[in-house]
N, CA, C and O of each residue as an XYZ file, in Angstrom:
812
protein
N      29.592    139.686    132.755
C      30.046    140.769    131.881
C      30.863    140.180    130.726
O      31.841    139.438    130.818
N      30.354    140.589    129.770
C      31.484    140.543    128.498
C      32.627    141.142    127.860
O      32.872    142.251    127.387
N      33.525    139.573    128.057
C      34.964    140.676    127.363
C      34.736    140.879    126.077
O      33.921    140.316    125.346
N      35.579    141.805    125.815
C      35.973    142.775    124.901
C      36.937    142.059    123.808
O      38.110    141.796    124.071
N      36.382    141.793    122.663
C      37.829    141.349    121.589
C      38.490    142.206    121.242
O      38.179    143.014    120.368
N      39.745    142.182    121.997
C      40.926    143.495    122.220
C      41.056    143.008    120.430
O      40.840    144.002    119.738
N      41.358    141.710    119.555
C      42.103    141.410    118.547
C      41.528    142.274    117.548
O      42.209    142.532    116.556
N      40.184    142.838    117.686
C      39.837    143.861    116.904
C      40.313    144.842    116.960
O      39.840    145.397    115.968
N      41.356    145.963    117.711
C      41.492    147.032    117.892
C      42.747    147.585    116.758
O      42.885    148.630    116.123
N      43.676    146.129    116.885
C      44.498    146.504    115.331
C      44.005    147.038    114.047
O      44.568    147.700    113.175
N      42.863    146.601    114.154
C      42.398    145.911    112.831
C      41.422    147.565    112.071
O      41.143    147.975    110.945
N      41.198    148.061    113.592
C      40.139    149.330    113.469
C      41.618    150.032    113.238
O      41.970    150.502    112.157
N      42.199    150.025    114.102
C      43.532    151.719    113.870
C      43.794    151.469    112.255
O      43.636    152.191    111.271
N      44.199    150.313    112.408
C      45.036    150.637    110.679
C      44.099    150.867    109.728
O      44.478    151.753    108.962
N      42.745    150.315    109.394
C      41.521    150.650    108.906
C      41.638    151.996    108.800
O      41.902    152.635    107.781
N      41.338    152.585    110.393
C      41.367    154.128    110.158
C      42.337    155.165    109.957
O      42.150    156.239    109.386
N      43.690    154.618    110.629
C      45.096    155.302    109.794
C      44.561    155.521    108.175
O      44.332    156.586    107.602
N      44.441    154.055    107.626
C      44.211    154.221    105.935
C      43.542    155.769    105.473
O      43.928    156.783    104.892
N      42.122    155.183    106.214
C      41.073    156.075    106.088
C      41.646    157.660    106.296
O      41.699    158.449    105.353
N      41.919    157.882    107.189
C      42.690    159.183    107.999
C      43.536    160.175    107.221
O      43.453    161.402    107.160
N      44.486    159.206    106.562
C      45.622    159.651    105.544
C      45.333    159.805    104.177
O      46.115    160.511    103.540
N      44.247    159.228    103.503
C      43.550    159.498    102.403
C      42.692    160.391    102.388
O      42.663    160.985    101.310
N      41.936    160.759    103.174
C      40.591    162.089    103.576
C      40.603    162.543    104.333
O      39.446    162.861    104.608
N      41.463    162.971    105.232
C      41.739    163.293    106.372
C      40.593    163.257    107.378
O      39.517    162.710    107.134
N      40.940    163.978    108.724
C      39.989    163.671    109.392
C      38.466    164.056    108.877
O      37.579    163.216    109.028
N      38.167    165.345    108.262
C      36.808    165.530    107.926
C      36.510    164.874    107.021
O      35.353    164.519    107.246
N      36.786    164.532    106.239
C      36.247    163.624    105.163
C      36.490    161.931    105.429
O      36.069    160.966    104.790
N      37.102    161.986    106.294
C      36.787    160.284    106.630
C      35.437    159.693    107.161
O      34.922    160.394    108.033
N      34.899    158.799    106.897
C      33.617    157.745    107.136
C      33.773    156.890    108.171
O      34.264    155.850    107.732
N      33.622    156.844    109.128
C      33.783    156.177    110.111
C      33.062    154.241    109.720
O      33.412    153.123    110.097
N      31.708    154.885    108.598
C      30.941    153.170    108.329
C      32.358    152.690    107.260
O      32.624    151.493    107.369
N      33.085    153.320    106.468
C      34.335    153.074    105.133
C      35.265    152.176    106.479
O      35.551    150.979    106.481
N      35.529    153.031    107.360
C      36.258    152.237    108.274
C      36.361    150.965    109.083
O      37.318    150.222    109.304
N      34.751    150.921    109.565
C      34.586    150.132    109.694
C      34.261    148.479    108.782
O      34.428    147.447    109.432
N      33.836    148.388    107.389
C      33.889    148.300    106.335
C      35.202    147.434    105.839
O      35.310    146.220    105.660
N      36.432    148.798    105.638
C      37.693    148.041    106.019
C      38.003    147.176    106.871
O      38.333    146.051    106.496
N      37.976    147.421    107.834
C      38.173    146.435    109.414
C      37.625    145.039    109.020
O      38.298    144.015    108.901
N      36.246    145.176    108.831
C      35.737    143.747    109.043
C      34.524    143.953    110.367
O      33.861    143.000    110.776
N      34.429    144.964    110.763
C      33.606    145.449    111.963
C      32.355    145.725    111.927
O      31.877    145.879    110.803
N      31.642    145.841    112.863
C      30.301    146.459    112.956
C      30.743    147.797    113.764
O      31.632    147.963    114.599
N      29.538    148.924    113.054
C      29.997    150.153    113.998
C      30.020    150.376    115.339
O      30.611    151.090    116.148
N      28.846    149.191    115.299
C      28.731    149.083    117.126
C      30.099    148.741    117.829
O      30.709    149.396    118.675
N      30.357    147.745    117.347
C      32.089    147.308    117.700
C      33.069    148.421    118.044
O      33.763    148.643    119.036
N      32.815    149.285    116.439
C      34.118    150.695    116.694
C      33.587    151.115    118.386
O      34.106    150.741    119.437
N      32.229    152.128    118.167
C      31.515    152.346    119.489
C      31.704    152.534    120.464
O      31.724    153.579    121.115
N      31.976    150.915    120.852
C      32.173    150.287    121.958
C      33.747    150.450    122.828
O      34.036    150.240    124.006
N      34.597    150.936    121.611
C      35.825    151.036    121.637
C      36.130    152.890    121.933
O      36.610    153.450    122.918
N      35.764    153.293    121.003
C      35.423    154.755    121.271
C      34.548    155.753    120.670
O      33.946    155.577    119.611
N      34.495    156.852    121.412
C      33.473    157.545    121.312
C      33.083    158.028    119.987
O      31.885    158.066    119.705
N      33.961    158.396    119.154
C      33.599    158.603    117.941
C      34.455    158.861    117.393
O      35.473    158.619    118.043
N      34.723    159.453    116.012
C      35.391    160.153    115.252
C      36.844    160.651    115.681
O      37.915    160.319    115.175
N      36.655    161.380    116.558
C      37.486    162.307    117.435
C      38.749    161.315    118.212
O      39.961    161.175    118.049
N      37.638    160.700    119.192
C      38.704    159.711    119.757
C      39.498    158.506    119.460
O      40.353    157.862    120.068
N      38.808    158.410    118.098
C      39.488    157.688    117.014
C      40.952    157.917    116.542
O      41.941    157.186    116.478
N      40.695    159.264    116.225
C      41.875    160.081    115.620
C      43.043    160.063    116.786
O      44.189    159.629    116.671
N      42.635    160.456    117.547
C      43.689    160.501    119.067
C      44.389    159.137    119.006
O      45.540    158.783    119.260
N      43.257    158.478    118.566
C      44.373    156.925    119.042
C      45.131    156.168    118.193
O      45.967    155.274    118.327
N      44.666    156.709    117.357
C      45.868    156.491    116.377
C      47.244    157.074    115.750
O      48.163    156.582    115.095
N      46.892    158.585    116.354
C      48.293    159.829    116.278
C      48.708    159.837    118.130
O      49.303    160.832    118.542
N      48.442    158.974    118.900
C      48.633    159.459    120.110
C      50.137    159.002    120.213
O      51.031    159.783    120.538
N      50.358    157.588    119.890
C      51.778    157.037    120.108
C      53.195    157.952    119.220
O      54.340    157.926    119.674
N      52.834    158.680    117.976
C      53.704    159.237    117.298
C      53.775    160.746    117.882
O      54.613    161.615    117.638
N      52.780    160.786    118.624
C      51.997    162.763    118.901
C      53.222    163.028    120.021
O      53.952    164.016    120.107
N      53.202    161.772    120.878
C      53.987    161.394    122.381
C      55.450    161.615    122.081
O      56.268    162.328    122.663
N      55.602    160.672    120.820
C      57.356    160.710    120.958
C      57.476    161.844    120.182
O      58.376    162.504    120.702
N      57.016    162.461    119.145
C      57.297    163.895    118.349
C      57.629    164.528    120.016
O      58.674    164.241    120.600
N      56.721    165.279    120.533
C      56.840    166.339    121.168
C      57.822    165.644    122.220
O      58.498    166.559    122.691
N      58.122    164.675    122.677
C      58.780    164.522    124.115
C      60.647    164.674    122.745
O      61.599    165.332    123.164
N      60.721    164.080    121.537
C      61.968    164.333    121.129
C      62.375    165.552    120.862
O      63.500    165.946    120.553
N      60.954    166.379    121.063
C      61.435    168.129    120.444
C      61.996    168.701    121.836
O      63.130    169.165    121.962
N      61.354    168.634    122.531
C      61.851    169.154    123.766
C      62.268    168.819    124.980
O      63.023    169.503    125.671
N      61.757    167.684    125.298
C      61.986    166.513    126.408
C      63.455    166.092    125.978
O      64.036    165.608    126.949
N      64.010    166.112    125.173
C      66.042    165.766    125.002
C      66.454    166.794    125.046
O      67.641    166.626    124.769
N      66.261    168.074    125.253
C      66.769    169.342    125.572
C      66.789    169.335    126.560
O      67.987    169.220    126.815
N      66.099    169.393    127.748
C      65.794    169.497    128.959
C      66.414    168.360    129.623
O      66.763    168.303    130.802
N      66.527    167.304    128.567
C      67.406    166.327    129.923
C      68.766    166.304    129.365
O      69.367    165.471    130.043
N      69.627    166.827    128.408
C      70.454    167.346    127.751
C      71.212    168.250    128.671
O      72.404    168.028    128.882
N      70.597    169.246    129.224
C      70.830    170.149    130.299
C      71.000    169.547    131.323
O      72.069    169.857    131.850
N      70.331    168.687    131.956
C      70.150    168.252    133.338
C      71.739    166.879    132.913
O      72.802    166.820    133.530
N      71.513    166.417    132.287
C      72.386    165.617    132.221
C      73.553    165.385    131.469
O      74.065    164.274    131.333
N      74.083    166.703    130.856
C      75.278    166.715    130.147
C      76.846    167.778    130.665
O      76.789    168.999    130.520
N      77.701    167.333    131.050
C      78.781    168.254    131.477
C      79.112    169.319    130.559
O      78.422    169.358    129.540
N      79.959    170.137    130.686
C      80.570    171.440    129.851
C      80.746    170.534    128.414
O      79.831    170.618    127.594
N      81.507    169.973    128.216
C      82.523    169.493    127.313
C      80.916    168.678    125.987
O      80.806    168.903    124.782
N      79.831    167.640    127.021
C      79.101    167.275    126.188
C      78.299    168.091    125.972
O      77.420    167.460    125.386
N      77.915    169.327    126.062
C      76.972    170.263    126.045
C      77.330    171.110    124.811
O      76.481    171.655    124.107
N      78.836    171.185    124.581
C      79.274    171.345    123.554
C      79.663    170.624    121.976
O      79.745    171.016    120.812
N      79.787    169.706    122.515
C      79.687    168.384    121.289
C      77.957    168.295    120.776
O      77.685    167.848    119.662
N      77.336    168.569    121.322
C      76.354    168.578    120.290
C      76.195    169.121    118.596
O      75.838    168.828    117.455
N      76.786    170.157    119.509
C      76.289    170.630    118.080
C      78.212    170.508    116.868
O      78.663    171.243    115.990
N      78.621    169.498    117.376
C      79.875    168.971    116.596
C      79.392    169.037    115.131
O      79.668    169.881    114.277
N      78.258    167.463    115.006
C      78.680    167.517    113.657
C      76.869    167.371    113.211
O      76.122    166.393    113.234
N      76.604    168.974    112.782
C      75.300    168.938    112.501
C      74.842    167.717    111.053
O      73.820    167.141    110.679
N      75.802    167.773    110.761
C      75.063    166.554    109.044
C      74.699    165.967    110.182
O      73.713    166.508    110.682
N      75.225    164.846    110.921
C      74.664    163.485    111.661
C      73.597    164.195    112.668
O      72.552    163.564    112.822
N      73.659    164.794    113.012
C      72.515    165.833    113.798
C      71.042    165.669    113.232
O      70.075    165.136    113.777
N      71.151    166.343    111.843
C      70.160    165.963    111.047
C      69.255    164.780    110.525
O      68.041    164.617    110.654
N      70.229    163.985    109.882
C      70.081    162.897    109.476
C      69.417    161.756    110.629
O      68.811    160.713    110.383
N      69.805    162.427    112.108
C      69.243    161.422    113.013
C      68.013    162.318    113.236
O      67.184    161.509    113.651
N      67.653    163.045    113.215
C      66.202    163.531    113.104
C      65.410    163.115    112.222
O      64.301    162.643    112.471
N      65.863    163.238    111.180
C      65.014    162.637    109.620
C      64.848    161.375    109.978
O      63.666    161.086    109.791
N      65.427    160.508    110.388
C      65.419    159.162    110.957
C      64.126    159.241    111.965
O      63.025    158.783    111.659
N      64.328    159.690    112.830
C      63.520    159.590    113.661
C      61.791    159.527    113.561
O      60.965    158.722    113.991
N      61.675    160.958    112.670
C      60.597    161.307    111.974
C      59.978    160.487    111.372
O      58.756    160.342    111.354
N      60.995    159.723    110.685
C      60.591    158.596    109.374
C      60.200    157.455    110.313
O      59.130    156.879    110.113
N      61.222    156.981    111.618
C      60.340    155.910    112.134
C      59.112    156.311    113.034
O      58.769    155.755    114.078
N      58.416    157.581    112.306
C      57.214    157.810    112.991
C      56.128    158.303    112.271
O      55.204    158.990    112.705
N      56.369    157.773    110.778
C      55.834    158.738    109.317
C      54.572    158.693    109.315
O      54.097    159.688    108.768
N      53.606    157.770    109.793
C      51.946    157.738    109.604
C      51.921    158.717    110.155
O      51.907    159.774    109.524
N      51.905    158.680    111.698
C      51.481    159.547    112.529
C      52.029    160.942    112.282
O      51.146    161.719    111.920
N      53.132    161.427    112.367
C      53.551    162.270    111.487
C      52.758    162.936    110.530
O      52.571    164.125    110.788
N      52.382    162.624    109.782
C      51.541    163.119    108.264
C      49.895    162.999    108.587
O      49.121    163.767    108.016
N      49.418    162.012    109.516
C      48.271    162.486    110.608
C      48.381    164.132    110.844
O      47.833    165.161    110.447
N      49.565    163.664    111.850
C      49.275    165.519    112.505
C      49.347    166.341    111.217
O      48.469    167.192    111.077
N      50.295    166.204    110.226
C      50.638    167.705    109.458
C      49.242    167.436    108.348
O      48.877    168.460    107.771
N      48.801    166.716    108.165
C      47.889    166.532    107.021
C      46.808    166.443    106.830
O      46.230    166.944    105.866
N      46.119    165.551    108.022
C      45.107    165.075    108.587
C      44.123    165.573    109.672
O      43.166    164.874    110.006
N      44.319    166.557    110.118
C      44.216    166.924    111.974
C      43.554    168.033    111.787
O      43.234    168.649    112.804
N      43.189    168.561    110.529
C      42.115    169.897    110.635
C      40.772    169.515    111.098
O      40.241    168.818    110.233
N      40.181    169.655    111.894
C      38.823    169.714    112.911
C      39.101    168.533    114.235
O      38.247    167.810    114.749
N      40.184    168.595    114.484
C      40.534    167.923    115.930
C      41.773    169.012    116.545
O      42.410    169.939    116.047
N      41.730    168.324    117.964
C      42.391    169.067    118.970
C      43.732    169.029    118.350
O      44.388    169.937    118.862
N      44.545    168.283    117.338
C      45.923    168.033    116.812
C      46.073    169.433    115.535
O      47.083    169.745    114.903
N      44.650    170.080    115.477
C      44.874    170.623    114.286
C      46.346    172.024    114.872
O      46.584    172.395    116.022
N      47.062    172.481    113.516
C      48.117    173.241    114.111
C      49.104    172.517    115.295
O      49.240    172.768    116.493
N      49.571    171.758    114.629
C      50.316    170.531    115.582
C      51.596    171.137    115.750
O      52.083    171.186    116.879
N      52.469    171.812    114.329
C      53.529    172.048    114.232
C      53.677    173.709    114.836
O      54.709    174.281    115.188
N      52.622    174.103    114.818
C      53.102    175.250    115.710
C      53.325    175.176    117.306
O      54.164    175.743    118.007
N      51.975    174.016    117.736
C      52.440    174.188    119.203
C      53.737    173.565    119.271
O      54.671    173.836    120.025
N      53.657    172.694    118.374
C      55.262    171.838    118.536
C      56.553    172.679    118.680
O      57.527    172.352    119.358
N      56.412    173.917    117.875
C      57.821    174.598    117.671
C      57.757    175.609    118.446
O      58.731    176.350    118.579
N      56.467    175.840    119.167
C      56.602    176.632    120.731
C      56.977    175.970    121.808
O      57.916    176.498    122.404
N      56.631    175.153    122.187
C      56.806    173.935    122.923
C      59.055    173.422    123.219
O      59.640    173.116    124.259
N      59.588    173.568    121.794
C      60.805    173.577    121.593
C      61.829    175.164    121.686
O      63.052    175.293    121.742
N      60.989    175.955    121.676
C      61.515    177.371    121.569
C      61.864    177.238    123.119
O      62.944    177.253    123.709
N      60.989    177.147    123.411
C      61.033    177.424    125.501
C      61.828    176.635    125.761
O      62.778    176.990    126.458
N      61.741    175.345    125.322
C      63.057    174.428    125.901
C      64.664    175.136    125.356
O      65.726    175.377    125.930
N      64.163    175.291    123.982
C      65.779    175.572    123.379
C      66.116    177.062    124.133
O      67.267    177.388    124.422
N      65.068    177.811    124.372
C      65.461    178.982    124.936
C      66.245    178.885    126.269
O      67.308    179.478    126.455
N      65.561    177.988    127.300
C      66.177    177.399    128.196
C      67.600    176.681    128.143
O      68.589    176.866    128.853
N      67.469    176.120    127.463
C      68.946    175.534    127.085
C      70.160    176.600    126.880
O      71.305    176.400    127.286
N      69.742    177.724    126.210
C      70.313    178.446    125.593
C      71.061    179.268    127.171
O      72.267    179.230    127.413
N      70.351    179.741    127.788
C      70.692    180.632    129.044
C      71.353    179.931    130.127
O      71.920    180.651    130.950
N      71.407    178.491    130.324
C      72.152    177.969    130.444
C      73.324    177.668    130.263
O      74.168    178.111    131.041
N      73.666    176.903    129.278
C      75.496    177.225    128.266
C      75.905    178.411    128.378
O      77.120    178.599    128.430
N      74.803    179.748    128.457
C      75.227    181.264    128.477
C      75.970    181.678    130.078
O      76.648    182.697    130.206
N      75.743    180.835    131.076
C      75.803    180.718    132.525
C      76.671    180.169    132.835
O      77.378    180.460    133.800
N      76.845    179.110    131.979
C      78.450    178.276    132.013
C      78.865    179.022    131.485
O      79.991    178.527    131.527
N      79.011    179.913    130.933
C      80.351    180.694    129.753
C      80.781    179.996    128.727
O      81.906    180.114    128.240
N      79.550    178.914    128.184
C      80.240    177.980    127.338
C      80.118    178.854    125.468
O      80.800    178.612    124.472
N      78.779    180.031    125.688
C      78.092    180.656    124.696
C      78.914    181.995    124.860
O      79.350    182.352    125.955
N      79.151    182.942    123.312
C      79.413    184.156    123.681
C      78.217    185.242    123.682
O      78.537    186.414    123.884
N      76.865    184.925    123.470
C      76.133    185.394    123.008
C      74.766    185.094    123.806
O      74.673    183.907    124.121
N      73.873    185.762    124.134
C      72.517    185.139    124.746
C      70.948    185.197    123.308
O      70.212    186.183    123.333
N      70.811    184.592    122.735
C      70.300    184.772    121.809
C      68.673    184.845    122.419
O      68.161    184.211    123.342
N      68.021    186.019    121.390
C      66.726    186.778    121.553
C      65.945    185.777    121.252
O      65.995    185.009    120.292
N      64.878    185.856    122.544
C      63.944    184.538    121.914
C      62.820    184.605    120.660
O      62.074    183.749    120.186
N      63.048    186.006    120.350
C      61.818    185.726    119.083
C      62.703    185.264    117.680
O      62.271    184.526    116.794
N      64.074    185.910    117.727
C      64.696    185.337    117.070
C      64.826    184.047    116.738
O      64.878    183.547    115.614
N      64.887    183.438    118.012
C      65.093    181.588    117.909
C      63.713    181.248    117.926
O      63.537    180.042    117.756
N      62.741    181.875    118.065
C      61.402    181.417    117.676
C      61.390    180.996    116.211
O      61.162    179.926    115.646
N      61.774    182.423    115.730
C      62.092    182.256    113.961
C      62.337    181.251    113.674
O      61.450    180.611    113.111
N      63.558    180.654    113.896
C      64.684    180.527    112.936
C      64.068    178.662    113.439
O      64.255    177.742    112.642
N      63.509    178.462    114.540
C      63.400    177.030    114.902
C      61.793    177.090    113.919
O      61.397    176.021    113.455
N      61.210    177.992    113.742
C      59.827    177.590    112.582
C      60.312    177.466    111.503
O      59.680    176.787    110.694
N      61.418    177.981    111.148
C      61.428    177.694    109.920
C      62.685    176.070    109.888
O      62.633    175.203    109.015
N      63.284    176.075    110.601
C      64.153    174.917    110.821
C      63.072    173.812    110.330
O      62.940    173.199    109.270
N      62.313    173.823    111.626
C      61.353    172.396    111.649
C      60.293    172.354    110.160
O      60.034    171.373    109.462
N      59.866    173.660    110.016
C      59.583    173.769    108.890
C      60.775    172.486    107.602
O      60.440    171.429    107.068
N      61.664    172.983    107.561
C      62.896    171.971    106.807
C      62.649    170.816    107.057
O      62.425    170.052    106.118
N      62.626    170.505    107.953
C      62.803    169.131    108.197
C      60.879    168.512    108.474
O      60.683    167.315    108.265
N      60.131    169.048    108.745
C      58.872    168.145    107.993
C      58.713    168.049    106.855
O      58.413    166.932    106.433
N      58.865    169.321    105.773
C      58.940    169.458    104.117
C      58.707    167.782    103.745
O      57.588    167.398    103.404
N      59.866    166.832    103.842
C      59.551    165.781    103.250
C      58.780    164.997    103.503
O      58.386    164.180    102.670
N      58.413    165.038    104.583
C      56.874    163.989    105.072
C      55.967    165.033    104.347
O      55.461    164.676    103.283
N      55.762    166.046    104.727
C      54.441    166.678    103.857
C      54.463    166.223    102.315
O      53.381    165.919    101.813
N      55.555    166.162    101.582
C      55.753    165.793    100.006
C      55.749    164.750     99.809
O      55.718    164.515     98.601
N      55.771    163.638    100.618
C      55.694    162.060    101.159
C      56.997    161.352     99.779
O      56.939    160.576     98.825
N      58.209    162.334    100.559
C      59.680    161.789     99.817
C      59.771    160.394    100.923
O      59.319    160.056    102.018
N      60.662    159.866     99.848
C      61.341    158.292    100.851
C      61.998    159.141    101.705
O      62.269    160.338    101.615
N      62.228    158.235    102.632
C      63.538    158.483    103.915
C      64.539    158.468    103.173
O      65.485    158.760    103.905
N      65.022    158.245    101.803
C      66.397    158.064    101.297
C      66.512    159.728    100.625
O      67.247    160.647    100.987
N      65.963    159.705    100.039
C      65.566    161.317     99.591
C      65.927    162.604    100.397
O      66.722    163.498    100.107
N      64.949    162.419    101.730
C      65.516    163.041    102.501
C      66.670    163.132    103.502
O      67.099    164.013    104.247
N      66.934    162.122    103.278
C      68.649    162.268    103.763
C      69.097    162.546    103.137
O      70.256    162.394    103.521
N      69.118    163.038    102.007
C      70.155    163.410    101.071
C      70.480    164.875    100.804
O      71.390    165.227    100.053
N      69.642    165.744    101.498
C      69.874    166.981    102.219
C      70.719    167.282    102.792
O      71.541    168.063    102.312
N      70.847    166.761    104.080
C      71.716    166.411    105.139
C      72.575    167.621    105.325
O      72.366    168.552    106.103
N      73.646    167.458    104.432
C      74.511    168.480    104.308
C      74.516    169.937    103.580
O      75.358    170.833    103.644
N      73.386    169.872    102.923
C      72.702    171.105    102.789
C      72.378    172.063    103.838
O      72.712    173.226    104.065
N      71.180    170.708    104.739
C      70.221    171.806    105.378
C      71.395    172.052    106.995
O      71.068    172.943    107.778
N      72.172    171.528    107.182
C      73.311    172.055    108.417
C      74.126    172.913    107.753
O      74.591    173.766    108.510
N      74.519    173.020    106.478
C      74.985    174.399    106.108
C      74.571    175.527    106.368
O      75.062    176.613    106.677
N      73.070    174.886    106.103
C      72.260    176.516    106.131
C      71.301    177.239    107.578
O      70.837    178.340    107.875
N      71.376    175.741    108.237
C      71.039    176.440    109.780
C      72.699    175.826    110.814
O      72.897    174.829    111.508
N      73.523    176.932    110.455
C      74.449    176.924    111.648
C      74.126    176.909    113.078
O      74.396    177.998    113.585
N      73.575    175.939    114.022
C      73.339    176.488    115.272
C      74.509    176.703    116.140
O      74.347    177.306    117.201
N      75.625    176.286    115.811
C      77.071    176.528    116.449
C      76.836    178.310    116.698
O      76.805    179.000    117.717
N      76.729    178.549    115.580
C      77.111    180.018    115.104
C      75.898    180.488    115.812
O      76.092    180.799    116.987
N      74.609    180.619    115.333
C      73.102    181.271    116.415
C      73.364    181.034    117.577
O      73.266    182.012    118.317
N      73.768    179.783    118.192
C      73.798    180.274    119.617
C      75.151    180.363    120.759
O      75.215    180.104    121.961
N      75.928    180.740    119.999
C      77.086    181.832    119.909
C      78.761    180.791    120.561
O      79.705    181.203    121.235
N      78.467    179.267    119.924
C      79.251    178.837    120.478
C      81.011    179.164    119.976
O      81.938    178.667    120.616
């Protein structure tokens, strides 16, 4: 049996990242890609099934940490934070922010994959499941602190449905406009002015 030259597989993602982020998924060429690479299509092929599973593997590593940072640190936030740190979160929203924008940014291909790229694959509408996906957690979170008596308020979940679409909404804006990471930090203290979560969820 013949191995497989794994050293090609770099060579195809970033090929097709390129490809991906310039024409998105429907208008990308899989032969342009290969082309780039240095490959035969048989090669891609051999690697995966087509088009589709292409796309997956190249938004899968950014797809993973997006959704596990939207809601997966809420949930262990809860499980693993006392009265006192449960409340310091939401201390000092500028740095709040700014470490999100960070985050995002060290994940910007993939990122702009999902928001840009992802119409006729399973990623298409990324940011909505994403900000459902975070509602339930944050909702959870929320009834919690409300249980400690740490909240004065139990906030309505369509409400915080809202207000987290349009939040995240804020904070992709600059990957969709493809601002530097310096740019968008420079918000910062804007956009925590204008989404108080101290205040929404009734601390």
């Amino acid at each position: 049996m013949s191995i497989q030259d794994v050293t090609l597989n770099p060579k195809i993602l970033k090929s097709a990242t390129k490809e991906f982020l310039e024409k998105g998924f429907l208008g990308a060429s899989v032969k342009t890609i290969c082309e780039n690479a240095g490959v035969t299509t048989g090669a891609l092929y051999k690697r995966y099934k087509g088009k589709a599973e292409l796309f997956d593997a190249v938004v899968e590593p950014a797809y993973k940490k997006i959704r596990d940072f939207g809601s997966g640190r809420i949930k262990r936030s809860i499980n693993l934070l006392n009265d006192k740190e449960l409340i310091r979160i939401w201390d000092n929203p500028v740095e709040t922010y700014k470490f999100q924008i960070n985050f995002l940014y060290d994940n910007y291909e993939g990122l702009r994959l999902l928001l840009i790229s992802s119409e006729g694959t399973k990623h298409h509408n990324f940011l909505h499941r994403h900000v459902e996906d975070v509602t339930k957690s944050t909702y959870e979170f929320s009834k919690e602190v409300y249980k400690r008596g740490l909240s004065k308020k139990m906030i309505d979940y369509d409400t915080l449905h809202m207000l987290l679409s349009a939040y995240w909404t804020v904070l992709i804006e600059p990957v969709m406009h493809n601002f530097t990471r310096e740019k968008a930090l420079k918000y910062a203290e804007e956009i925590a002015l204008f989404f108080n979560w101290k205040d929404v969820l009734g601390y």
